[in-house]
C-alpha positions as YAML, in Angstrom:
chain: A
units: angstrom
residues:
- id: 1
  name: UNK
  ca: [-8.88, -41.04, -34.29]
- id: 2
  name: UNK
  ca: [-8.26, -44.04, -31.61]
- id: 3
  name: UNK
  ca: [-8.51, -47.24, -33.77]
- id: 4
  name: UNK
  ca: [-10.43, -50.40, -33.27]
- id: 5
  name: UNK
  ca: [-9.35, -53.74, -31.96]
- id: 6
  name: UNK
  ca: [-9.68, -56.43, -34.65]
- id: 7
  name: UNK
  ca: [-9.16, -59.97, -32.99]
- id: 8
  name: UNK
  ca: [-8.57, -62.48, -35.61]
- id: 9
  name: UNK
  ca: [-10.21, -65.83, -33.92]
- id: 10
  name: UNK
  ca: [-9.24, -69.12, -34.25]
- id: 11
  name: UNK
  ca: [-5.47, -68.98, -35.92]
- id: 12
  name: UNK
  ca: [-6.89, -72.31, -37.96]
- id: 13
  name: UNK
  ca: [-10.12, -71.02, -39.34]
- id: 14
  name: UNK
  ca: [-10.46, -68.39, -41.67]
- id: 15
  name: UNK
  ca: [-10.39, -65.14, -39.12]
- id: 16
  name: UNK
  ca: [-7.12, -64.73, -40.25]
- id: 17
  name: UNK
  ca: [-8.15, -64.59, -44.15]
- id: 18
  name: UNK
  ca: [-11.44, -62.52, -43.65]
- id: 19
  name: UNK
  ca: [-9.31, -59.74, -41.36]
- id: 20
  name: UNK
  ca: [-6.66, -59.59, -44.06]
- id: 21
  name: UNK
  ca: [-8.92, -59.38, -46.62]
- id: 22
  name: UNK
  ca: [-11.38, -56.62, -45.42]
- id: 23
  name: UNK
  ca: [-7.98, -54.46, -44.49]
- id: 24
  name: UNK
  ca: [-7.24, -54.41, -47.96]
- id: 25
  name: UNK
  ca: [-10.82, -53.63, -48.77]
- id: 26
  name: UNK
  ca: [-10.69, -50.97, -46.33]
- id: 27
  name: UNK
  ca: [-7.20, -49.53, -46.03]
- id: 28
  name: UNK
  ca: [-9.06, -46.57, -45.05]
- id: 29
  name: UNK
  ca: [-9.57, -48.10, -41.53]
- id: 30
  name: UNK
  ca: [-7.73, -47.54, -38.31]
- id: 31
  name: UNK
  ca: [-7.14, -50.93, -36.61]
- id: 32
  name: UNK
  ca: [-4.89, -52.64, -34.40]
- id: 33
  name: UNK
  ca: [-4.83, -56.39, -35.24]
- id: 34
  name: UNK
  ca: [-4.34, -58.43, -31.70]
- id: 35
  name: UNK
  ca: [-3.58, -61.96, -32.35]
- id: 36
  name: UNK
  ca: [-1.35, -64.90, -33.88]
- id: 37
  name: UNK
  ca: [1.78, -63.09, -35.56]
- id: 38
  name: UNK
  ca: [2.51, -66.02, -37.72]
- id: 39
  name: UNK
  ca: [-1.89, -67.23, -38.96]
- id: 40
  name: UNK
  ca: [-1.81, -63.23, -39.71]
- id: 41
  name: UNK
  ca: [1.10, -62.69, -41.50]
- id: 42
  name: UNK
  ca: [0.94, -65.49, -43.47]
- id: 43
  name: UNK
  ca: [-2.10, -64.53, -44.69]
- id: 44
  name: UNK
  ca: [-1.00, -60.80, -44.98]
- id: 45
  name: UNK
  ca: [1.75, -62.15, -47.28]
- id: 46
  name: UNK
  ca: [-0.40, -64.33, -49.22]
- id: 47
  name: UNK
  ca: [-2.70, -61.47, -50.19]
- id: 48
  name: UNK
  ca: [-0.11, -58.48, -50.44]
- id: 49
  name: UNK
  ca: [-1.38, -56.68, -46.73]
- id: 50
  name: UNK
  ca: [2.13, -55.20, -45.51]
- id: 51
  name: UNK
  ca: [1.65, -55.64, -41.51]
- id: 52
  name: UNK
  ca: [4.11, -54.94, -38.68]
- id: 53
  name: UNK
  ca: [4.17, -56.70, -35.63]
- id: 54
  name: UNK
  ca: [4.66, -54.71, -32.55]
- id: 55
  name: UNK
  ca: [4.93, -55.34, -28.71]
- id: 56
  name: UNK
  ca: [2.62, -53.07, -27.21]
- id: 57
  name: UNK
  ca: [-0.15, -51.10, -28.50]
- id: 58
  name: UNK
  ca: [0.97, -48.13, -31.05]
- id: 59
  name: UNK
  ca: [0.96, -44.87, -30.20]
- id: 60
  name: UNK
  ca: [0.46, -43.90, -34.06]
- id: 61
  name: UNK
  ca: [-0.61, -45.59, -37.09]
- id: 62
  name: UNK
  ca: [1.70, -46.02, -40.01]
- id: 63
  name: UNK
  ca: [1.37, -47.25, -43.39]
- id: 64
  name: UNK
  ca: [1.54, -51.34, -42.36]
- id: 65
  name: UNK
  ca: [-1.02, -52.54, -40.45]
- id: 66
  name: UNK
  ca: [0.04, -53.17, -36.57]
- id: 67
  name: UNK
  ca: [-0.45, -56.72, -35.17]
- id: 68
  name: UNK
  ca: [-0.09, -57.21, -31.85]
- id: 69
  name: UNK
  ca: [0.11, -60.90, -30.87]
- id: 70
  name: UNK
  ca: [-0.56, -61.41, -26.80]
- id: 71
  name: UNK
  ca: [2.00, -64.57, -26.72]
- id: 72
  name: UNK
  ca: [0.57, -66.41, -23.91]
- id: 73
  name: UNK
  ca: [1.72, -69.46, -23.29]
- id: 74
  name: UNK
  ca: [-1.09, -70.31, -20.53]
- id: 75
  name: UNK
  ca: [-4.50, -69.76, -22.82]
- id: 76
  name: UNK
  ca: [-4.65, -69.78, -26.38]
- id: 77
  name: UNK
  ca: [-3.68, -67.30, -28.66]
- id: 78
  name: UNK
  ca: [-7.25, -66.31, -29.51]
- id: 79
  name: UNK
  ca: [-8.51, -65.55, -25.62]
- id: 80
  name: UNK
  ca: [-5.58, -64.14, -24.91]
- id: 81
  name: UNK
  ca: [-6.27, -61.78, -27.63]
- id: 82
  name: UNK
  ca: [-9.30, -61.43, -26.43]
- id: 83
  name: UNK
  ca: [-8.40, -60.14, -22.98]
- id: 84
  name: UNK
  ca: [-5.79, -57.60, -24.47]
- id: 85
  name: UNK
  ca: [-7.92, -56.44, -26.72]
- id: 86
  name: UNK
  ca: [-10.92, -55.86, -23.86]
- id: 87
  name: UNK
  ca: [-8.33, -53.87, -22.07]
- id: 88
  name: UNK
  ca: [-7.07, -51.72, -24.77]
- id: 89
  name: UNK
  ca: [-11.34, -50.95, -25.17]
- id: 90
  name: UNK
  ca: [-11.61, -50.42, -21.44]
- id: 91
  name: UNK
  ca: [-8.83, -47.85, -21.39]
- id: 92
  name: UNK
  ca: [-9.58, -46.10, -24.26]
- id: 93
  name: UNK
  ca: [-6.72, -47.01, -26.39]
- id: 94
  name: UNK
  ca: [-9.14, -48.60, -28.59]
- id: 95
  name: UNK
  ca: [-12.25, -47.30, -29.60]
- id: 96
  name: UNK
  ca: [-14.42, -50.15, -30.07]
- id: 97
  name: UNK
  ca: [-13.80, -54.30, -30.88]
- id: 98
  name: UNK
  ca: [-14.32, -56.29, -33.79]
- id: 99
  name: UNK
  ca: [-13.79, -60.24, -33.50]
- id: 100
  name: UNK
  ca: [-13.55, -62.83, -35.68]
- id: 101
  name: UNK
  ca: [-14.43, -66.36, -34.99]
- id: 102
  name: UNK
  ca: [-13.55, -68.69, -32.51]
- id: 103
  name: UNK
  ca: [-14.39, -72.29, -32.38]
- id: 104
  name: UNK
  ca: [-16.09, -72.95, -29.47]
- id: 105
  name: UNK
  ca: [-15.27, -76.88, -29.27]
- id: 106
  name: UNK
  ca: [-11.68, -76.63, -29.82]
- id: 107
  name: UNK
  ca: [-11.73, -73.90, -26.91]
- id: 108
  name: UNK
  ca: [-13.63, -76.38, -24.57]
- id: 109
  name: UNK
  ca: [-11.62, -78.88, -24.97]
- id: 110
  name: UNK
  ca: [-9.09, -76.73, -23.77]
- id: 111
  name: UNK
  ca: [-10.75, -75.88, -20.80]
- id: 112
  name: UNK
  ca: [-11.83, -72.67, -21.42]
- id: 113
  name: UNK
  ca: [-14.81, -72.44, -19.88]
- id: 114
  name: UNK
  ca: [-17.53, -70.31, -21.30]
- id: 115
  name: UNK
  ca: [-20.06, -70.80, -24.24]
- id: 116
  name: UNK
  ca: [-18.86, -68.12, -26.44]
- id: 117
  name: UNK
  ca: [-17.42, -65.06, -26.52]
- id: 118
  name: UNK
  ca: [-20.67, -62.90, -24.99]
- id: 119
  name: UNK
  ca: [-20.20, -64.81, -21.70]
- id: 120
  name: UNK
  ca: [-16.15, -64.24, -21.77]
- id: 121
  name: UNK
  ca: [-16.54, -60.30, -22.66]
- id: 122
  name: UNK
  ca: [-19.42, -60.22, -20.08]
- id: 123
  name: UNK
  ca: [-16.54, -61.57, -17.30]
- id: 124
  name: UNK
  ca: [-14.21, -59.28, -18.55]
- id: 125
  name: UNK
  ca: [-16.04, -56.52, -18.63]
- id: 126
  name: UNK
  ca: [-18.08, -57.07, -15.52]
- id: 127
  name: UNK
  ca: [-21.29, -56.96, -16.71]
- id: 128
  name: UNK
  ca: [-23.08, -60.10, -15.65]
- id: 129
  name: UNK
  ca: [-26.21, -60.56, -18.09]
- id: 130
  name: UNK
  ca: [-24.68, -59.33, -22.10]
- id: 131
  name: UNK
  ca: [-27.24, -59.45, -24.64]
- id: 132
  name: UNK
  ca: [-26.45, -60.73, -28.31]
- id: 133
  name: UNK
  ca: [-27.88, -59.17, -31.30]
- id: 134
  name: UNK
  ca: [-27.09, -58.91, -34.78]
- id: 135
  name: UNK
  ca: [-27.82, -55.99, -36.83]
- id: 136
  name: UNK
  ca: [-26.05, -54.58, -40.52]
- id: 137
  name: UNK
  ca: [-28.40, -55.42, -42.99]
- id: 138
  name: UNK
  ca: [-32.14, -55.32, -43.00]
- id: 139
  name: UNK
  ca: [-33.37, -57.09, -40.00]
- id: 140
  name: UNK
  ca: [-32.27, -56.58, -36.45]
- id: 141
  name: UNK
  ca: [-32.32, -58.74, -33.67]
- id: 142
  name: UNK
  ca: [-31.79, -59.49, -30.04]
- id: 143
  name: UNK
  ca: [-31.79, -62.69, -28.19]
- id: 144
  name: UNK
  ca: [-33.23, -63.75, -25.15]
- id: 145
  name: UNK
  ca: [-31.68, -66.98, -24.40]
- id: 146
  name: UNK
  ca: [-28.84, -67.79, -26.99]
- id: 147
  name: UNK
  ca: [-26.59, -71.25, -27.06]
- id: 148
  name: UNK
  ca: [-28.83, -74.07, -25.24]
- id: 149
  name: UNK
  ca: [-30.78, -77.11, -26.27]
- id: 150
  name: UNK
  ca: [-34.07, -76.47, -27.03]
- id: 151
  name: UNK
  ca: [-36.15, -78.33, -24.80]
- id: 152
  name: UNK
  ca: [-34.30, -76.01, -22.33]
- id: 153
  name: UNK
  ca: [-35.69, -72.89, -23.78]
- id: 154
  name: UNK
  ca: [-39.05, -72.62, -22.12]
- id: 155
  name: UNK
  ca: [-37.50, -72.83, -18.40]
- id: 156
  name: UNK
  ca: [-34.88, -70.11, -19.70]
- id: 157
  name: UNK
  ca: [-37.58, -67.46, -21.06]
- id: 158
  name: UNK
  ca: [-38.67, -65.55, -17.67]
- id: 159
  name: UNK
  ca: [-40.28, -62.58, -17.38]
- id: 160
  name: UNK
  ca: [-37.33, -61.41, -15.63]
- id: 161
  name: UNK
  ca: [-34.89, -62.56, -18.96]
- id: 162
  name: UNK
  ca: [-37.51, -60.95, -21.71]
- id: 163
  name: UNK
  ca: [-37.28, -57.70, -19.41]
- id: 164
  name: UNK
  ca: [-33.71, -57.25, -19.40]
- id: 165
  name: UNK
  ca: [-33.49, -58.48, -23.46]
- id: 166
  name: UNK
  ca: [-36.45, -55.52, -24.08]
- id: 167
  name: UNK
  ca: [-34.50, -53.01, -22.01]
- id: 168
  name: UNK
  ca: [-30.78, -53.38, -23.03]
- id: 169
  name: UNK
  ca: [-31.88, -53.39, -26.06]
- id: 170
  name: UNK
  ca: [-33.44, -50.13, -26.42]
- id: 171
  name: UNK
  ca: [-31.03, -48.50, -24.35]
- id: 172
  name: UNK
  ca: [-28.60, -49.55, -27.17]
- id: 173
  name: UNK
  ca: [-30.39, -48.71, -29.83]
- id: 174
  name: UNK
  ca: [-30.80, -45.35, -28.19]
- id: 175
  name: UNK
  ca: [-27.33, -44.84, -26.83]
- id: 176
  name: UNK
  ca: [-25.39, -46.26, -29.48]
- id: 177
  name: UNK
  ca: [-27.56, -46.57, -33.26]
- id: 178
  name: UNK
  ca: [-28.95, -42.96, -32.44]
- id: 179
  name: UNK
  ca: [-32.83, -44.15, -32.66]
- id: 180
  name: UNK
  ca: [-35.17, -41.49, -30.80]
- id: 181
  name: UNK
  ca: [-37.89, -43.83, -30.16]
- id: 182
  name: UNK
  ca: [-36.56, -47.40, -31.28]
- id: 183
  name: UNK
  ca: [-39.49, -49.55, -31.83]
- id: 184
  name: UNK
  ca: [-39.33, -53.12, -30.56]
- id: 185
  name: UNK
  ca: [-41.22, -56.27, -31.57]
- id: 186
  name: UNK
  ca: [-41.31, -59.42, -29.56]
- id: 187
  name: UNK
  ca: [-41.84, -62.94, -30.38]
- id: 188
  name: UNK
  ca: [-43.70, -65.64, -28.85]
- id: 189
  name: UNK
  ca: [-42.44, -68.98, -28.09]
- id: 190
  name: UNK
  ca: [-45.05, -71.09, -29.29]
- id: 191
  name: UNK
  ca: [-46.62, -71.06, -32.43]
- id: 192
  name: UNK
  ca: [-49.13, -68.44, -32.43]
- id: 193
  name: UNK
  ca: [-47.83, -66.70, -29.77]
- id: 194
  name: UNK
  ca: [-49.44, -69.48, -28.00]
- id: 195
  name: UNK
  ca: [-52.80, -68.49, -29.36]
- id: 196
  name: UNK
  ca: [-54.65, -67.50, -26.16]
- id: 197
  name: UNK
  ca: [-53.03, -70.54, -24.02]
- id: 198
  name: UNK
  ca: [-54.24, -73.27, -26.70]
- id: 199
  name: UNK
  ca: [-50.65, -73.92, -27.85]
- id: 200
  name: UNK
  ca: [-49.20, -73.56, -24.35]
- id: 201
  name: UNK
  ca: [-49.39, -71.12, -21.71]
- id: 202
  name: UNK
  ca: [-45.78, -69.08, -21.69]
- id: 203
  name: UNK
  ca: [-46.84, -66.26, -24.14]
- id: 204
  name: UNK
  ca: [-49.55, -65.02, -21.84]
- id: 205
  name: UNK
  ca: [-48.12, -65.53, -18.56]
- id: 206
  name: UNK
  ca: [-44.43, -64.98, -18.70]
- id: 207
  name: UNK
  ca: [-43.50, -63.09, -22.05]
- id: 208
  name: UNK
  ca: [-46.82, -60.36, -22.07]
- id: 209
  name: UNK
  ca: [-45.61, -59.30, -18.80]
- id: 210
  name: UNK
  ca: [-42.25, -58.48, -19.65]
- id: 211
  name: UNK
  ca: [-43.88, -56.26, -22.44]
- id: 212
  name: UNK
  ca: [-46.67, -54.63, -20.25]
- id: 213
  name: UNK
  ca: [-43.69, -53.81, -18.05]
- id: 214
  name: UNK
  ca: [-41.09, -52.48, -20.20]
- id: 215
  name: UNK
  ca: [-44.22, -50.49, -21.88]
- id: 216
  name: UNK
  ca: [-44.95, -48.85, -18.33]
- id: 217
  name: UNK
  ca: [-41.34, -47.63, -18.13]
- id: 218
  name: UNK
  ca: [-41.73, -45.88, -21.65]
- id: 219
  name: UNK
  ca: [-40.46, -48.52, -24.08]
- id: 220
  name: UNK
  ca: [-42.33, -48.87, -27.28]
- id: 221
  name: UNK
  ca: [-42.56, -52.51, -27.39]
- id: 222
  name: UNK
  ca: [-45.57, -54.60, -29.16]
- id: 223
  name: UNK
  ca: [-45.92, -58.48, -28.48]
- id: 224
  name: UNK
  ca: [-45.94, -61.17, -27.74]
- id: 225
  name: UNK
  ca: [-46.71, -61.98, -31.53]
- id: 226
  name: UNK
  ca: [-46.07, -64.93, -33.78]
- id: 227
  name: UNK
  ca: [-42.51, -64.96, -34.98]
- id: 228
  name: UNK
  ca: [-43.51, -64.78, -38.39]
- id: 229
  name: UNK
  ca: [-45.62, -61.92, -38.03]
- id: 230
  name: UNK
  ca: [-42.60, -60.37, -36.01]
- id: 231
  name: UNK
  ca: [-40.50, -60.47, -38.86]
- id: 232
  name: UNK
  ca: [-43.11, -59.51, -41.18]
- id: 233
  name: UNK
  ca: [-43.08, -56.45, -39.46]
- id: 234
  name: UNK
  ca: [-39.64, -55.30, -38.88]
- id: 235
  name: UNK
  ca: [-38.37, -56.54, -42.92]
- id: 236
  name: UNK
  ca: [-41.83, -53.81, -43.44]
- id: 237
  name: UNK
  ca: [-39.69, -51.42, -42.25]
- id: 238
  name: UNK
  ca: [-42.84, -51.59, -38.95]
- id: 239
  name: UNK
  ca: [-40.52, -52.14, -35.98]
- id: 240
  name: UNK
  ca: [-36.29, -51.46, -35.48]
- id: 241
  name: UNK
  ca: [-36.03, -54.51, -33.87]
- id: 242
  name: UNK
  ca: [-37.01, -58.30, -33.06]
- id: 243
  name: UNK
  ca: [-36.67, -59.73, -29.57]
- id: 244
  name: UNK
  ca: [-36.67, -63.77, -30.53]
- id: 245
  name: UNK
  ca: [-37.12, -66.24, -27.61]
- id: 246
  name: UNK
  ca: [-34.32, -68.22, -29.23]
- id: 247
  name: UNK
  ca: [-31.44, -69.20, -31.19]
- id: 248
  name: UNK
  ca: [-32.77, -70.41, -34.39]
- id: 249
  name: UNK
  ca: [-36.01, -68.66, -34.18]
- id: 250
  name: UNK
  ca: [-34.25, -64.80, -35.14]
- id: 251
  name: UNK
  ca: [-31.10, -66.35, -36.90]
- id: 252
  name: UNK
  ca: [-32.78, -68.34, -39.70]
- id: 253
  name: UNK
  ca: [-34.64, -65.35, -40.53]
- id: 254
  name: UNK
  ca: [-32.00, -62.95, -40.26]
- id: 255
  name: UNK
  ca: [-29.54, -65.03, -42.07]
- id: 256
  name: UNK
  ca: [-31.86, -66.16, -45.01]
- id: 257
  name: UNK
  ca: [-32.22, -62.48, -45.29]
- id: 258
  name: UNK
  ca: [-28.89, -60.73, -44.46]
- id: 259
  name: UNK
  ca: [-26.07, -63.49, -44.15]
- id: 260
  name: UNK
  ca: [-22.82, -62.04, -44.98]
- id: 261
  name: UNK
  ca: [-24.09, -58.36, -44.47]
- id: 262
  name: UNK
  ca: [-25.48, -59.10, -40.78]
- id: 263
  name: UNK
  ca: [-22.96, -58.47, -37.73]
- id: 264
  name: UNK
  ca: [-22.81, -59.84, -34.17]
- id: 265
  name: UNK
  ca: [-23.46, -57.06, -31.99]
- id: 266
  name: UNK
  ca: [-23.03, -57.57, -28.09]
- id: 267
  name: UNK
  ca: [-25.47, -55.53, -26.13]
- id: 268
  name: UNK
  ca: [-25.16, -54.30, -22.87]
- id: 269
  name: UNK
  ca: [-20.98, -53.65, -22.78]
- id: 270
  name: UNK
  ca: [-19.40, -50.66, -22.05]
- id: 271
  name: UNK
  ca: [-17.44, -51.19, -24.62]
- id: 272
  name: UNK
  ca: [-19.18, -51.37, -28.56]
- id: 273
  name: UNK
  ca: [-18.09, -54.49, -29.78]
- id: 274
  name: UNK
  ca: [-19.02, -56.23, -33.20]
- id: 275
  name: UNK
  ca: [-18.35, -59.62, -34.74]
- id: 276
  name: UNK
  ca: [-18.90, -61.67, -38.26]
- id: 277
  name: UNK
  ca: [-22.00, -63.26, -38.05]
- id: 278
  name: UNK
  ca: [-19.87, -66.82, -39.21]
- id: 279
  name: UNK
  ca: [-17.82, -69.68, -38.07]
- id: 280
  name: UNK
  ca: [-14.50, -70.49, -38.26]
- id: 281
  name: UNK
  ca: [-15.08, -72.46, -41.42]
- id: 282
  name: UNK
  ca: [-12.81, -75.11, -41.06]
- id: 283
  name: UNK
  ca: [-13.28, -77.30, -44.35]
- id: 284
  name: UNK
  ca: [-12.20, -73.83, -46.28]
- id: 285
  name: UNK
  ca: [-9.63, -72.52, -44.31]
- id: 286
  name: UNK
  ca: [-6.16, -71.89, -45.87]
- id: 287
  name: UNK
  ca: [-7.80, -72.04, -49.61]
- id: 288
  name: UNK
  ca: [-8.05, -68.12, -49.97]
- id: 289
  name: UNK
  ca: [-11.93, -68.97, -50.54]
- id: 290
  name: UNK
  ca: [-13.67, -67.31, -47.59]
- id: 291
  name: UNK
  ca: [-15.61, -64.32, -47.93]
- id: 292
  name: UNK
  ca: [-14.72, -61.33, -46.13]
- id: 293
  name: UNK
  ca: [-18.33, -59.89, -46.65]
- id: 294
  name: UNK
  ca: [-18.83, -60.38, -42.84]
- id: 295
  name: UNK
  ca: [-15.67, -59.33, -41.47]
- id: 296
  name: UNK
  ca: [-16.35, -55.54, -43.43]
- id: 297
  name: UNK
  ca: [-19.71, -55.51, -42.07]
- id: 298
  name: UNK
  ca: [-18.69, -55.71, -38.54]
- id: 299
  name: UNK
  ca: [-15.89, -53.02, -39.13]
- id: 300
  name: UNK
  ca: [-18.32, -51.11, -40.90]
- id: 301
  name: UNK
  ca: [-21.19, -51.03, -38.02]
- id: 302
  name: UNK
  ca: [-18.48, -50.62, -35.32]
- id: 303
  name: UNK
  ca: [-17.02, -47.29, -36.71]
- id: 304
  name: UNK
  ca: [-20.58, -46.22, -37.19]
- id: 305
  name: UNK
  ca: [-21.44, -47.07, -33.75]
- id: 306
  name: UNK
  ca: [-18.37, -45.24, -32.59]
- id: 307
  name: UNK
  ca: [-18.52, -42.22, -34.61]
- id: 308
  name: UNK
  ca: [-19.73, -39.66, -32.26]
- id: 309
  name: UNK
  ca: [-20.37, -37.55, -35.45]
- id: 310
  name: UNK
  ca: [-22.40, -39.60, -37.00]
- id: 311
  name: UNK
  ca: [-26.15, -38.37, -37.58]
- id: 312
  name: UNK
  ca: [-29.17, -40.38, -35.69]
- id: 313
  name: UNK
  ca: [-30.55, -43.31, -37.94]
- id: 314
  name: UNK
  ca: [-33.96, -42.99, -38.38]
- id: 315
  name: UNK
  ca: [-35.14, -41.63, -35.29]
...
């Protein structure tokens, strides 16, 4: 079986920790490490993970984990693991991604240029419009507008944007989860979904189209409802997934509910990729304290999502 790409993240958070960790939680799994040789290995040494660092990507698996560190001395270590990683998906050396996390600060002031890592795999993999979600535990969720201020959320939510959220989103549940019918709830912005224009006047005239739409081309979408109610529904076990308006509004649900069992999951790729649903945790880095709860969940929903094998999930 190809393996997966596992990029680390930010050699000076705890990436390095969490990948070691789950690997020898899961020496079961077939993974190619791509990223700093020496955050890695330290690591690997500190917890008893025997690793091997090679120079290209392996044509076998042995018993030490390969780690395959891009050395670029023009980017950092963690996009340029990034990038070879992509590749290695693209390919089909690899058969899907999992990343760890990169600090998006430290990155910027490096001149690196996007907002995250959806926007970078979007580039690389030519796909102009990726859609995050996170999915793993009980709840999952897709975003329509992800990392801006709020006050410039209402301008962000078009019809057009809660169109293309509703559709890639039940294309992936289809394509990739196995869902027959995936049912889809969607939030409103405002309280009350707006409550017939009283509490502002997006709801009615720019989300409820999107829905009417995606229903005409077969989707089985409900909403715009409150968030609350949204939720309500799909932790009922009433709807697959949640399309949230923004950031907070499907994060401090789903992470109340499932943090360290949720996993970033990019929609939209051609490539499955998966990510821990956490920072790079500065203030416990290098302590042997982090939890690799994450860091298994991702691996865990990216060979399920690869594993042409695997039976449908509740469709």
């Amino acid at each position: 079986m190809r393996p997966l790409a596992l990029t680390p993240g930010d050699p000076g958070g705890v990436g390095p920790e969490v990948t070691v960790k789950a690997l020898i939680a899961r020496r079961d799994a077939a993974v190619v490490v791509v990223g700093d040789w020496p955050a890695v290995s330290a690591e690997a040494v500190r917890h008893g993970l025997p690793v091997t660092r090679v120079q290209a990507w392996p044509a076998a698996l042995g018993e030490a984990v390969p780690v395959l560190d891009p050395g670029d001395e023009v980017e950092p270590v963690e996009v340029a693991a990034i990038r070879v990683a992509v590749a290695a998906c693209l390919d089909g050396s690899a058969r899907g991604l999992v990343t760890g996390p990169i600090h998006k600060a430290r990155l910027a002031a490096r001149g690196f240029p996007h907002p995250g890592h959806t926007d970078f795999l979007g580039v690389l993999c030519r796909v102009s419009d990726p859609v995050m979600a996170f999915a793993g535990g009980k709840l999952m969720v897709a975003l329509v507008t992800v990392h801006l201020p709020l006050r410039a959320v209402p301008d962000a939510v078009t019809t057009e944007r809660v169109l293309h959220t509703i559709r890639t989103a039940d294309e992936a549940l289809r394509e990739q989860v196995g869902l027959v019918r995936p049912r889809l709830v969607v939030c409103g912005l405002n309280p009350h979904a707006g409550d017939q224009g009283l509490l502002g006047t997006e709801d009615r005239d720019v989300i409820a189209p999107a829905v009417a739409a995606a229903r005409e081309e077969g989707v089985e979408a409900v909403g715009p409802v409150s968030a609350e109610a949204a939720f309500l529904a799909a932790a009922g076990g009433q709807a697959d997934l949640v399309v949230a308006m923004y950031h907070d509004q499907g994060l401090v649900p789903l992470k109340l509910v499932d943090f360290g069992r949720s996993v970033n999951w990019t929609l939209g790729l051609p490539i499955v990729r998966t990510s821990v649903d956490h920072g790079t945790a500065d203030d416990i880095a290098g302590q042997g304290r982090a939890d690799p709860g994450s860091m298994l969940a991702a691996l865990a929903w990216a060979e399920r999502l690869t594993d042409r094998t695997a039976r449908p999930a509740g469709g």
